[in-house]
Biotite code that builds the C-alpha atoms (Angstrom):
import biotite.structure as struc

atoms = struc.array([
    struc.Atom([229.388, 8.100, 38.639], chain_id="A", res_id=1, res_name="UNK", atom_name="CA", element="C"),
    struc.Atom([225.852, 7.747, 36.967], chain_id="A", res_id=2, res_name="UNK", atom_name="CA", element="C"),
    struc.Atom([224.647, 5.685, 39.856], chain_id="A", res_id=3, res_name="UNK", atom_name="CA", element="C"),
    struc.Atom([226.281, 7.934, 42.723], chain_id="A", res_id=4, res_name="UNK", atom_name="CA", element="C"),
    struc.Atom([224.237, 11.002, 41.376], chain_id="A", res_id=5, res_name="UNK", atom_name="CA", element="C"),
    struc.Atom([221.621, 9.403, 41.243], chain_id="A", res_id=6, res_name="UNK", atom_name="CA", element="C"),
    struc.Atom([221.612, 8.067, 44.601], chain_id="A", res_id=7, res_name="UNK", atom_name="CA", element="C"),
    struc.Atom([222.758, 11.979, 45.943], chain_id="A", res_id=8, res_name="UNK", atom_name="CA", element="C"),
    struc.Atom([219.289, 13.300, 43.454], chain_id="A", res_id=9, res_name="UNK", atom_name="CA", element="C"),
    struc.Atom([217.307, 10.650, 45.034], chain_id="A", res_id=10, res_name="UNK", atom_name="CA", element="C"),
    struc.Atom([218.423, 11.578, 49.059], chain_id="A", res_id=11, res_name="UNK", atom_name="CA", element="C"),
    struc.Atom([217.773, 15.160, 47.936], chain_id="A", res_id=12, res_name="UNK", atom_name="CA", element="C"),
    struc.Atom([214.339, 14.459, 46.744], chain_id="A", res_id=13, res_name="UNK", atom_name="CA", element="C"),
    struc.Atom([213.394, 12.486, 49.651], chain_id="A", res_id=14, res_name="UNK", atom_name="CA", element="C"),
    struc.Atom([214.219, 15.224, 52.091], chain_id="A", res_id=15, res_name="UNK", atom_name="CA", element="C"),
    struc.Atom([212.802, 18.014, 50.460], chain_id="A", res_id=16, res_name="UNK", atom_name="CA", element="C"),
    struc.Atom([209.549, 15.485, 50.639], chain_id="A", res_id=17, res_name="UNK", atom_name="CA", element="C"),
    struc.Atom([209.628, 15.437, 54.134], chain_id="A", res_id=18, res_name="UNK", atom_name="CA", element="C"),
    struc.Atom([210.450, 18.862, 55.130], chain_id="A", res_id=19, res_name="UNK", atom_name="CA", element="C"),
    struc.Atom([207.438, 19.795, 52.165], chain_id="A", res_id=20, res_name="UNK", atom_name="CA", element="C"),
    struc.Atom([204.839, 17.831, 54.652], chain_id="A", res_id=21, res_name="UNK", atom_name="CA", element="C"),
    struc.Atom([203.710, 20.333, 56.366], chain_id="A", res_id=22, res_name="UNK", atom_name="CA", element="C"),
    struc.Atom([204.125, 23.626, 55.760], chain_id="A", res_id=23, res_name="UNK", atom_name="CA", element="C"),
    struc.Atom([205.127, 26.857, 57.248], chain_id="A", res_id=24, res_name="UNK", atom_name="CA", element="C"),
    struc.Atom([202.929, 28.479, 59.880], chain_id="A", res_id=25, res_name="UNK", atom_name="CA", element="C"),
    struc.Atom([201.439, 31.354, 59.943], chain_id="A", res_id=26, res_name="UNK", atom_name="CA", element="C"),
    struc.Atom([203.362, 34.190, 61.390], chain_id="A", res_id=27, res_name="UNK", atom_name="CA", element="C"),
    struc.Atom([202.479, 36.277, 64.316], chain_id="A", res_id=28, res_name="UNK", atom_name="CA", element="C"),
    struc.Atom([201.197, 39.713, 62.243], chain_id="A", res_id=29, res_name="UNK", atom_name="CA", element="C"),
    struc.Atom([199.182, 37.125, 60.283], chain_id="A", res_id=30, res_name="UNK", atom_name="CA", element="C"),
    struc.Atom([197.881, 35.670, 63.528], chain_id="A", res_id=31, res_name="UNK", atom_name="CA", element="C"),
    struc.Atom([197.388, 39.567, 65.110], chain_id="A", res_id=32, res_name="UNK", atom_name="CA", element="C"),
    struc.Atom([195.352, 40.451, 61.848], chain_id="A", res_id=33, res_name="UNK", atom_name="CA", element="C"),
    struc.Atom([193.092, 37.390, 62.217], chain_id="A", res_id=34, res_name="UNK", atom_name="CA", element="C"),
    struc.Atom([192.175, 37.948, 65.645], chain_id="A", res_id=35, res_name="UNK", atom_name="CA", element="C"),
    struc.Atom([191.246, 41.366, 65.132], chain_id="A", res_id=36, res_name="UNK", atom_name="CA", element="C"),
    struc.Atom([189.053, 40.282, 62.130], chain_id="A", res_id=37, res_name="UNK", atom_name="CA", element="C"),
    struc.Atom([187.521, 37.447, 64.080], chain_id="A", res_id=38, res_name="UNK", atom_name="CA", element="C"),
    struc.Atom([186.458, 39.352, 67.237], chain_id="A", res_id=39, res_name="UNK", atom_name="CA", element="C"),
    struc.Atom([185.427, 42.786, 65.371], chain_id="A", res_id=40, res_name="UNK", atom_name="CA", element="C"),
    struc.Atom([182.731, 40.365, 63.699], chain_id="A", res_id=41, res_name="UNK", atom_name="CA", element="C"),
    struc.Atom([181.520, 38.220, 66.713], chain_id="A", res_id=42, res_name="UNK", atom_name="CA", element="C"),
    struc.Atom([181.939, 40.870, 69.474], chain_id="A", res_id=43, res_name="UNK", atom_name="CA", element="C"),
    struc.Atom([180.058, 44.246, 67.450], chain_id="A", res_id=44, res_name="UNK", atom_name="CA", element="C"),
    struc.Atom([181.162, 47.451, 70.078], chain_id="A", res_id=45, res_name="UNK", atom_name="CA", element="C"),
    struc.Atom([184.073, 46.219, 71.504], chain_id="A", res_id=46, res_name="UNK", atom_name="CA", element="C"),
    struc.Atom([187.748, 47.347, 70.371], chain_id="A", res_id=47, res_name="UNK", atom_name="CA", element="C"),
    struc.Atom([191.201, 45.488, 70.460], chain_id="A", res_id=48, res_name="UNK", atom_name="CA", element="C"),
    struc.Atom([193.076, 48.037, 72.187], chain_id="A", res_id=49, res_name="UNK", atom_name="CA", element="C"),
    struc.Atom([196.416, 45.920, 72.286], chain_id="A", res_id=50, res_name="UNK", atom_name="CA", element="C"),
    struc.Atom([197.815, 42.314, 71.554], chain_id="A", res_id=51, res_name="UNK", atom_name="CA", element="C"),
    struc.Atom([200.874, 41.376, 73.058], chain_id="A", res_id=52, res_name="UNK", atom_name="CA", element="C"),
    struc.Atom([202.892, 37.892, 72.605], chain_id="A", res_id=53, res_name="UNK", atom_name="CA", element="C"),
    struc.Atom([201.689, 35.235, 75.160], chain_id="A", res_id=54, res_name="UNK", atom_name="CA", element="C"),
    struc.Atom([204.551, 32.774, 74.519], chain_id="A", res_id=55, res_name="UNK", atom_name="CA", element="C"),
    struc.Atom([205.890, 30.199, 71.972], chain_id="A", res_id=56, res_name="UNK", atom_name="CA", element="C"),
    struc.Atom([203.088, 29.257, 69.814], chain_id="A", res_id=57, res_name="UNK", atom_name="CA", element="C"),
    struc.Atom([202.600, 25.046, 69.769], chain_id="A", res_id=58, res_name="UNK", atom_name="CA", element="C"),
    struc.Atom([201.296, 22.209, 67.897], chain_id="A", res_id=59, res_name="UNK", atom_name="CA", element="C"),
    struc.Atom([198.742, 20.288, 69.019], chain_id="A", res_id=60, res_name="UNK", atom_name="CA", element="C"),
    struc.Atom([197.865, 16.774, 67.579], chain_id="A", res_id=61, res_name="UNK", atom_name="CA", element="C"),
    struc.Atom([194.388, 14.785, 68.196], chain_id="A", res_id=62, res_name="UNK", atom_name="CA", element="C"),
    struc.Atom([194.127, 11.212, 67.599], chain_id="A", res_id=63, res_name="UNK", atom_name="CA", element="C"),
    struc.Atom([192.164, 8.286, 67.424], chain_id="A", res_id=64, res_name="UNK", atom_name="CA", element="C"),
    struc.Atom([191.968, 5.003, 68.626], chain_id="A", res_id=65, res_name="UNK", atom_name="CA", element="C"),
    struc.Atom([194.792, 3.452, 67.306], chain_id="A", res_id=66, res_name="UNK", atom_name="CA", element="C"),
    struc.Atom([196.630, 6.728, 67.605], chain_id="A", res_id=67, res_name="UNK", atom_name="CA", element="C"),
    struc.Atom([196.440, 8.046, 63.925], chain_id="A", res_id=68, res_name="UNK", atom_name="CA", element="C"),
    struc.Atom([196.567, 11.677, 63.986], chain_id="A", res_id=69, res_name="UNK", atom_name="CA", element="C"),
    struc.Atom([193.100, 12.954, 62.858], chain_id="A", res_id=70, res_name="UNK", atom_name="CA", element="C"),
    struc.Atom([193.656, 16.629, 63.352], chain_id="A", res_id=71, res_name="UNK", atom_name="CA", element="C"),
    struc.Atom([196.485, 19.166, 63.519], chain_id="A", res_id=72, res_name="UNK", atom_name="CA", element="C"),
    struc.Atom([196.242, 22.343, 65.069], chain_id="A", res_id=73, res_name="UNK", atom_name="CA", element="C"),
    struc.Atom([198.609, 25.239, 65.871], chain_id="A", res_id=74, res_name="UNK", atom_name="CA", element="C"),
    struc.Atom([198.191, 27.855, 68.014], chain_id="A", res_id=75, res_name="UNK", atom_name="CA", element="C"),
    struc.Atom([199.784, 31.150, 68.357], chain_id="A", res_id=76, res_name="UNK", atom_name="CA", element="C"),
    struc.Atom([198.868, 32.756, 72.047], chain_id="A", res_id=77, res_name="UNK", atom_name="CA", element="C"),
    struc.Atom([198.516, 36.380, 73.143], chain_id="A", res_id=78, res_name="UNK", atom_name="CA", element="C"),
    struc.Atom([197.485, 38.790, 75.539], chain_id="A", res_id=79, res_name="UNK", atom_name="CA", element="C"),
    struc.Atom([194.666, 40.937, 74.614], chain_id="A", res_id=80, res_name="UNK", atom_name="CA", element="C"),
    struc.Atom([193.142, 44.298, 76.033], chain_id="A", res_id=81, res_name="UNK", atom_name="CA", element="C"),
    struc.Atom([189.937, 44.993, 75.106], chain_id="A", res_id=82, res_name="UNK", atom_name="CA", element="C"),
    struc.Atom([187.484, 47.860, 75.641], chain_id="A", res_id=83, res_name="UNK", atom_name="CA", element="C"),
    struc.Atom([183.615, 48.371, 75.428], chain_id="A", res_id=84, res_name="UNK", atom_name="CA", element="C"),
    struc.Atom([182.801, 51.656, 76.428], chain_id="A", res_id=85, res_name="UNK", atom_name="CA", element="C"),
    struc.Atom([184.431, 52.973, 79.586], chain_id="A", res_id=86, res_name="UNK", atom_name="CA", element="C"),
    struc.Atom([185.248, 49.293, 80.659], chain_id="A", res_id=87, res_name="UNK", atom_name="CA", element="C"),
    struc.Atom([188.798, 47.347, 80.276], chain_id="A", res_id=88, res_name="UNK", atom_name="CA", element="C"),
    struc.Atom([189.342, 43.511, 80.369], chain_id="A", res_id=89, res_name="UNK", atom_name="CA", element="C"),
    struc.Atom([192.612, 41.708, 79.764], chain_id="A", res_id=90, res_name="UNK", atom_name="CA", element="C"),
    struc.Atom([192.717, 38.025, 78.714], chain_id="A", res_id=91, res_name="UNK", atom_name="CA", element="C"),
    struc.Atom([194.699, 35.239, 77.384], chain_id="A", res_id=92, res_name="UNK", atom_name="CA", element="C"),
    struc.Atom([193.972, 34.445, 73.611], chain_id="A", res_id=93, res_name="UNK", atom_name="CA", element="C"),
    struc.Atom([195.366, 31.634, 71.447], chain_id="A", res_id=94, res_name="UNK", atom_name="CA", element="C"),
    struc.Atom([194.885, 32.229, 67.194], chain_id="A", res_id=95, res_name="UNK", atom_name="CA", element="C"),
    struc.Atom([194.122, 28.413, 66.232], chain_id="A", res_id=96, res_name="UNK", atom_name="CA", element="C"),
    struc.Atom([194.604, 27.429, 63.155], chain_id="A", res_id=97, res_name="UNK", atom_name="CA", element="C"),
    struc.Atom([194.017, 23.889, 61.614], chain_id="A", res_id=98, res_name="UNK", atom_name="CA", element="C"),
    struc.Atom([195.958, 21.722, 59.227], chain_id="A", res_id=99, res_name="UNK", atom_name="CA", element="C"),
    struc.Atom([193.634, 21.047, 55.947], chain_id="A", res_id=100, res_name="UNK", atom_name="CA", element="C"),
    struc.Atom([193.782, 18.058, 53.679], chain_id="A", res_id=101, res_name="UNK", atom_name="CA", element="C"),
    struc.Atom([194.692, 20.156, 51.023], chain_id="A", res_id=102, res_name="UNK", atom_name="CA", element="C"),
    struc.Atom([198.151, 21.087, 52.960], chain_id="A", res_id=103, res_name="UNK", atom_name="CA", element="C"),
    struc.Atom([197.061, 24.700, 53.971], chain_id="A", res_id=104, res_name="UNK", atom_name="CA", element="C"),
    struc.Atom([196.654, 26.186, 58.080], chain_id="A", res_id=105, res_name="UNK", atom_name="CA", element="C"),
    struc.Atom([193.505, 27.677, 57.739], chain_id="A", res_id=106, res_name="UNK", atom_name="CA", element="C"),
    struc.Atom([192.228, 30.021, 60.316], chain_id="A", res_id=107, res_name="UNK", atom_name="CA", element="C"),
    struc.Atom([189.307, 28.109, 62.866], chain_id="A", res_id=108, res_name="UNK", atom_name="CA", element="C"),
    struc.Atom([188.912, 29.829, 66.219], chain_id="A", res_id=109, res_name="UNK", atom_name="CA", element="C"),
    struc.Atom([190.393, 32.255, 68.900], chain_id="A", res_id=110, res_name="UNK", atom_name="CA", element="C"),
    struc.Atom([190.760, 30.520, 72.171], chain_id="A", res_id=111, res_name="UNK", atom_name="CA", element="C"),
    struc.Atom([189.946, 32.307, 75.394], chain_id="A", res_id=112, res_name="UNK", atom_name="CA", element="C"),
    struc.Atom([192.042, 31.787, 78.817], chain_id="A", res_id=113, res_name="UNK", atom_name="CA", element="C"),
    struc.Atom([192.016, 33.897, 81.685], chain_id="A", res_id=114, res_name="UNK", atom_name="CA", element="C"),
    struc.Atom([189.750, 36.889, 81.867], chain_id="A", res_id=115, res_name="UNK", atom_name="CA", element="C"),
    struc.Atom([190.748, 40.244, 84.678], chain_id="A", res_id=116, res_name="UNK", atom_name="CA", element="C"),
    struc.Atom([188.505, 43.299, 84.240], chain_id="A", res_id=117, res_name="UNK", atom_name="CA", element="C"),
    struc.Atom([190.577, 46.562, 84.183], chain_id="A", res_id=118, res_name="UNK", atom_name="CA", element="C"),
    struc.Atom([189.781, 49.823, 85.370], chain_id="A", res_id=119, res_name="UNK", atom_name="CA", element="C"),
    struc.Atom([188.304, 52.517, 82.878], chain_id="A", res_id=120, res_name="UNK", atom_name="CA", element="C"),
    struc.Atom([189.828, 55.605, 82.732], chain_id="A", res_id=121, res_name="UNK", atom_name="CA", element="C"),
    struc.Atom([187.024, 57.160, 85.803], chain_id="A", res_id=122, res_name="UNK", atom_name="CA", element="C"),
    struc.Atom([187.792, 53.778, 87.586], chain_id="A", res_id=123, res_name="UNK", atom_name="CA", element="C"),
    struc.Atom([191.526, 54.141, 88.241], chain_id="A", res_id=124, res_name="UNK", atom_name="CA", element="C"),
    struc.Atom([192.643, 53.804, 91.588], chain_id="A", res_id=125, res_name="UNK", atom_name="CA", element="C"),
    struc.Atom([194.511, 56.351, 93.657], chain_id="A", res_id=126, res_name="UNK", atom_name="CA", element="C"),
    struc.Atom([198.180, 56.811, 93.536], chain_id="A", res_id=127, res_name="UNK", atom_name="CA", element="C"),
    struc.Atom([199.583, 54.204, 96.138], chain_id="A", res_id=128, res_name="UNK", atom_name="CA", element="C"),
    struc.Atom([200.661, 56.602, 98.721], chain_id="A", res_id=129, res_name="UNK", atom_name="CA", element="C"),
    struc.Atom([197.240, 57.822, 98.894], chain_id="A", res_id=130, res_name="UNK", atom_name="CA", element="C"),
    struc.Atom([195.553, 54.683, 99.017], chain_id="A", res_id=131, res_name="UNK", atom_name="CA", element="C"),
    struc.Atom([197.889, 53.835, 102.266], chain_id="A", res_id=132, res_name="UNK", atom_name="CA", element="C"),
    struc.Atom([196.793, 57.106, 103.553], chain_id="A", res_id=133, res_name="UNK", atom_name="CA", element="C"),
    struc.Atom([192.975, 56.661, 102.914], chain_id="A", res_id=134, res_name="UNK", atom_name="CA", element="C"),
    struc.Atom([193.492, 52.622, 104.189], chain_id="A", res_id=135, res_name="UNK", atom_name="CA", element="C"),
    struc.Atom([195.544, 53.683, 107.308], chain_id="A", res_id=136, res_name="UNK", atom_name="CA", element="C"),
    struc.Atom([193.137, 56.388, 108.663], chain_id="A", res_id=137, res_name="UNK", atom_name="CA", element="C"),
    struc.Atom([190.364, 54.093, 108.172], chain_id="A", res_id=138, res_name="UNK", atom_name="CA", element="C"),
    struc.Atom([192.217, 51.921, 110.839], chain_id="A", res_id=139, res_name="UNK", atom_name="CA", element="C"),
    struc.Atom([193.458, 54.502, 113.102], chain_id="A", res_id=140, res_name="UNK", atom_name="CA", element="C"),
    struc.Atom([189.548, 55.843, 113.449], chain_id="A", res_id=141, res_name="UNK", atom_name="CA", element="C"),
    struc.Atom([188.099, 52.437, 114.059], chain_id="A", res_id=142, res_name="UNK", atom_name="CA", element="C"),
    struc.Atom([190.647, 51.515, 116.196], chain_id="A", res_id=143, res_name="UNK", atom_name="CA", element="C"),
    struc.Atom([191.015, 54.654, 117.967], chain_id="A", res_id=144, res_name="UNK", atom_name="CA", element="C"),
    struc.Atom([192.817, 54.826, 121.591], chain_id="A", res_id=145, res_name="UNK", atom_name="CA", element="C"),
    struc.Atom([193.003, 50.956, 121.514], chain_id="A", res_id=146, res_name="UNK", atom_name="CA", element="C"),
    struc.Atom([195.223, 50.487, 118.292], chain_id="A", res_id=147, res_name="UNK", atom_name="CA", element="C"),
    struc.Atom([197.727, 52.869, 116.367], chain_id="A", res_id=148, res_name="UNK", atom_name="CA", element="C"),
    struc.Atom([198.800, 51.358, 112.775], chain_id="A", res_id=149, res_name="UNK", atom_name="CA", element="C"),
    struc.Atom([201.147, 52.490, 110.758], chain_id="A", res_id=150, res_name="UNK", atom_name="CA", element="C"),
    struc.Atom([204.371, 51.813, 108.586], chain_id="A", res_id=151, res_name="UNK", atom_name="CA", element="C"),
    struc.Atom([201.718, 50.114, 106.127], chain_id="A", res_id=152, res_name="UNK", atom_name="CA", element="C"),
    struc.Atom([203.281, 48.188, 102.886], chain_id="A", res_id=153, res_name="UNK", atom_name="CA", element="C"),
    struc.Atom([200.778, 46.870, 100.080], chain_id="A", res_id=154, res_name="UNK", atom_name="CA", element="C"),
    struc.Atom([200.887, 44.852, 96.635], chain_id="A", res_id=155, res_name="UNK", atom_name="CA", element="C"),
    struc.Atom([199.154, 46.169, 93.466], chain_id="A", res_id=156, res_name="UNK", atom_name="CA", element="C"),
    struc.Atom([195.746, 46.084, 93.799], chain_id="A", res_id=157, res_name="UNK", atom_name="CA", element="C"),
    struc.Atom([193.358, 44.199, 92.371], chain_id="A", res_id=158, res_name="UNK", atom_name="CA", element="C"),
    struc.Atom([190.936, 45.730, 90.476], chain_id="A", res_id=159, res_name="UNK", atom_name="CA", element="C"),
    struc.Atom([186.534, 44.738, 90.394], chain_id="A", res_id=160, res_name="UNK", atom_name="CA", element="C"),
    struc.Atom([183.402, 46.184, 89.522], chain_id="A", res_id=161, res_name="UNK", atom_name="CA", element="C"),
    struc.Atom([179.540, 45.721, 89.670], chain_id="A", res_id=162, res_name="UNK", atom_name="CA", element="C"),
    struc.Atom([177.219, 47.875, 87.648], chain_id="A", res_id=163, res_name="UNK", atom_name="CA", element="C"),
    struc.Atom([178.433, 51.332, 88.623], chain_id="A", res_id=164, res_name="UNK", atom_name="CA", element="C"),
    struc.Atom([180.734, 50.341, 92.051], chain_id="A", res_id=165, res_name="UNK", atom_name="CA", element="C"),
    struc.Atom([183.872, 49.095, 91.166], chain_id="A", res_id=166, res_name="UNK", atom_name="CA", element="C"),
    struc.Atom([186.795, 48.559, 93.816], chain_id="A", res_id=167, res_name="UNK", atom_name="CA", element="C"),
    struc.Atom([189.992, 47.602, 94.410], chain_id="A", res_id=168, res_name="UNK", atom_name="CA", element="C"),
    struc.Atom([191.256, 44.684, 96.701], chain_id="A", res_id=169, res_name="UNK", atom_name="CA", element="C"),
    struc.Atom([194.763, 44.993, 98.656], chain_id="A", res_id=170, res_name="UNK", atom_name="CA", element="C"),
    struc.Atom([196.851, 42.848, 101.041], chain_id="A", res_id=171, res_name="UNK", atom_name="CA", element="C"),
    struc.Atom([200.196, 43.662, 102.688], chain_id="A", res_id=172, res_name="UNK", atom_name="CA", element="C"),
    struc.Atom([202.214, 43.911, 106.162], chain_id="A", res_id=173, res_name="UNK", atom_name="CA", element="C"),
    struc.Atom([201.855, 47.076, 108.539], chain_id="A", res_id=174, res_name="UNK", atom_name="CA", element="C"),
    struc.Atom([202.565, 47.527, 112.253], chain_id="A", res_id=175, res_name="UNK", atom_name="CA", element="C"),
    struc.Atom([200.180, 47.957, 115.067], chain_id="A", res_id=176, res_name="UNK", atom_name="CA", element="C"),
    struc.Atom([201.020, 49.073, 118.428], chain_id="A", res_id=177, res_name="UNK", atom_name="CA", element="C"),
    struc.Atom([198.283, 48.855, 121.466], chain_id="A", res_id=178, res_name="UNK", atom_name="CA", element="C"),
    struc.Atom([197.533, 51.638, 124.099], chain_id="A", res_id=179, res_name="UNK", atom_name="CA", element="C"),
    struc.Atom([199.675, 49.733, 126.653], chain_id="A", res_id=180, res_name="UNK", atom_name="CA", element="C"),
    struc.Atom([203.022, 50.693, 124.407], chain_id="A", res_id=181, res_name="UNK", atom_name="CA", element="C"),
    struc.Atom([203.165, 46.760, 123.125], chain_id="A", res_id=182, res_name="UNK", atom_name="CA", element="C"),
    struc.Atom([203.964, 46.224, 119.747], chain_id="A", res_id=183, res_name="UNK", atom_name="CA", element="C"),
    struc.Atom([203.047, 43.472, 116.930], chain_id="A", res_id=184, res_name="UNK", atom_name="CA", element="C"),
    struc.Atom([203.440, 43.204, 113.019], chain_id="A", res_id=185, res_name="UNK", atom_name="CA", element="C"),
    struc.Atom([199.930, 42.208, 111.156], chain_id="A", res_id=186, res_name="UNK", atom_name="CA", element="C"),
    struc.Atom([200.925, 39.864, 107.960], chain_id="A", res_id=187, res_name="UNK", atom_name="CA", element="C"),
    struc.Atom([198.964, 39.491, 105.021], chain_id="A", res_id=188, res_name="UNK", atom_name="CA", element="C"),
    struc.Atom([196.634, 42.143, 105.941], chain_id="A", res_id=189, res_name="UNK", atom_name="CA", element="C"),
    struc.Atom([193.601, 42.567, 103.250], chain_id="A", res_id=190, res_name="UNK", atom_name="CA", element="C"),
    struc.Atom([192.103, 45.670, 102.598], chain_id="A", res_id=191, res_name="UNK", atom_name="CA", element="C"),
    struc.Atom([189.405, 47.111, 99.829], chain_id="A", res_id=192, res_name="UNK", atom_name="CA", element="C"),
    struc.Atom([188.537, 50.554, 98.890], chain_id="A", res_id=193, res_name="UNK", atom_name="CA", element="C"),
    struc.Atom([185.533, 51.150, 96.761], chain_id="A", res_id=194, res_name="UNK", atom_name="CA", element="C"),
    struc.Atom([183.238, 53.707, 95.383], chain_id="A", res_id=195, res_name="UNK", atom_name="CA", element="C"),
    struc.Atom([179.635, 52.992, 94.892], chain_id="A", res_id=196, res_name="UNK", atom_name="CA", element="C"),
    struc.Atom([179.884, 55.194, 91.618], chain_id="A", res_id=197, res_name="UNK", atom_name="CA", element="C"),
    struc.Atom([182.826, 57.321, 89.661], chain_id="A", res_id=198, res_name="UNK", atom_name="CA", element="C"),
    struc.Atom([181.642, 60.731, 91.701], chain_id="A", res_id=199, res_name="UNK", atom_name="CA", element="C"),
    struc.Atom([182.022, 59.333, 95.172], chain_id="A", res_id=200, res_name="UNK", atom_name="CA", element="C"),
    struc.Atom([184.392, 59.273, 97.964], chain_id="A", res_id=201, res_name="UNK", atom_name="CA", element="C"),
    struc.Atom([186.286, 56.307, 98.594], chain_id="A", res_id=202, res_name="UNK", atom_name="CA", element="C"),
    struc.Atom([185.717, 53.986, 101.411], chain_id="A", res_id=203, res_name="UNK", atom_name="CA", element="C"),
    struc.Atom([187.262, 51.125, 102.951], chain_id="A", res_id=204, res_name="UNK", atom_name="CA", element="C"),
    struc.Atom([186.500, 48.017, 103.926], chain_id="A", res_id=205, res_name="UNK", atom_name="CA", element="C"),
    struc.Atom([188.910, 45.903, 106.403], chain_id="A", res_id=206, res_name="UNK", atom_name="CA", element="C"),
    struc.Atom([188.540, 42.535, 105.537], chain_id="A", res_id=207, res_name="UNK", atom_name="CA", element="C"),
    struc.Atom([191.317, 41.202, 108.057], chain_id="A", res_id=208, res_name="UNK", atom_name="CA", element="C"),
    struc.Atom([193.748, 42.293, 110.314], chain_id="A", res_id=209, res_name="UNK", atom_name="CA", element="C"),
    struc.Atom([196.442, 40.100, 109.422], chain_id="A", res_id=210, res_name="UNK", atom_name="CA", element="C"),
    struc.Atom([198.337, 37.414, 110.721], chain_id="A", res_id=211, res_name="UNK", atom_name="CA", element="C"),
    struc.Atom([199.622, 38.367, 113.978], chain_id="A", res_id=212, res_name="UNK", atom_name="CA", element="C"),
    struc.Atom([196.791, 40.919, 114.811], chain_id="A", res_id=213, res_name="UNK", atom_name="CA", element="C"),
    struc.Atom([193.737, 38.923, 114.757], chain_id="A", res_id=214, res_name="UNK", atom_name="CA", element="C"),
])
């Protein structure tokens, strides 16, 4: 009986050894509140407006030669949106932390993945009807009594800037019909409408036709 508890104390000591290597990560408000920290001190005038989970966080191993594992990290990615001044950008950001000798994750780095700029709040783009409109008359009065377009469908937008001219980029489908009555459909059309500063008009700038209506 002696020697069966024993045996039982012995399994339960060994497991709680193993599942006591490493121990538990940080969690994602811990990782939120680092980030902030870490990027209000490196990146003075620029705000964290949001952080959003990016995934399932992972653990990465390095190793050497003969495949001992030197380092442990684990990171915990996001999606950030921050803002200096009018100006918006939206990027991937991992919280990496790094496994110490002394049994601890201890905050290292934020990793940065893809970067898109986003429109301040005198940079937003007109409600999708009207950019249709604005793209569509553009067409009709460069085209005029040769080509009539219409029935014009386009994605999102994608959204640039330069100093003060900022613009948005747009593809889509639309149908063009020719003076003779003949009609085609114009595929992956690609459109941009810009403004050379927040107090101008818009104007537009056909890139291509489309499939179809080269």
């Amino acid at each position: 009986m002696k020697r069966h508890l024993a045996f039982c104390l012995a399994v339960v000591l060994f497991t709680t050894a193993i599942y006591s290597e490493t121990p538990a990560p940080p969690s994602e408000e811990k990782a939120k509140a680092d980030l902030r920290s870490h990027w209000n001190k490196k990146y003075k005038g620029e705000t964290i407006e949001s952080i959003e989970s990016g995934g399932e966080p992972v653990i990465l191993e390095k190793t050497d030669a003969k495949g001992k594992v030197v380092e442990t990290k684990y990171k915990i990615p996001f999606i950030v949106v921050s803002k200096k001044g009018s100006a918006k950008t939206k990027f991937e950001a991992g919280a990496n932390y790094i496994l110490s000798k002394s049994n601890q994750w201890n905050f290292s780095e934020v990793g940065v993945g893809n970067v898109e700029k986003m429109a301040g709040g005198d940079q937003a783009a007109p409600a999708k009807p009207k950019v249709k409109e604005i793209i569509l008359k553009a067409l009709n009065d460069k085209y005029s009594g040769e080509y009539t377009f219409s029935d014009l469908k386009i994605d999102d937008g994608e959204f640039g800037s330069s100093g003060e001219r900022f613009w948005y980029r747009y593809q889509g489908d639309m149908k063009r019909k020719s003076a003779d009555g003949s009609s085609s459909t114009c595929n992956d059309s690609d459109f941009t409408i810009q403004k050379q500063n927040s107090s101008a008009d818009w104007t537009v700038d056909i890139t291509s036709l489309g499939r179809g209506c080269y």
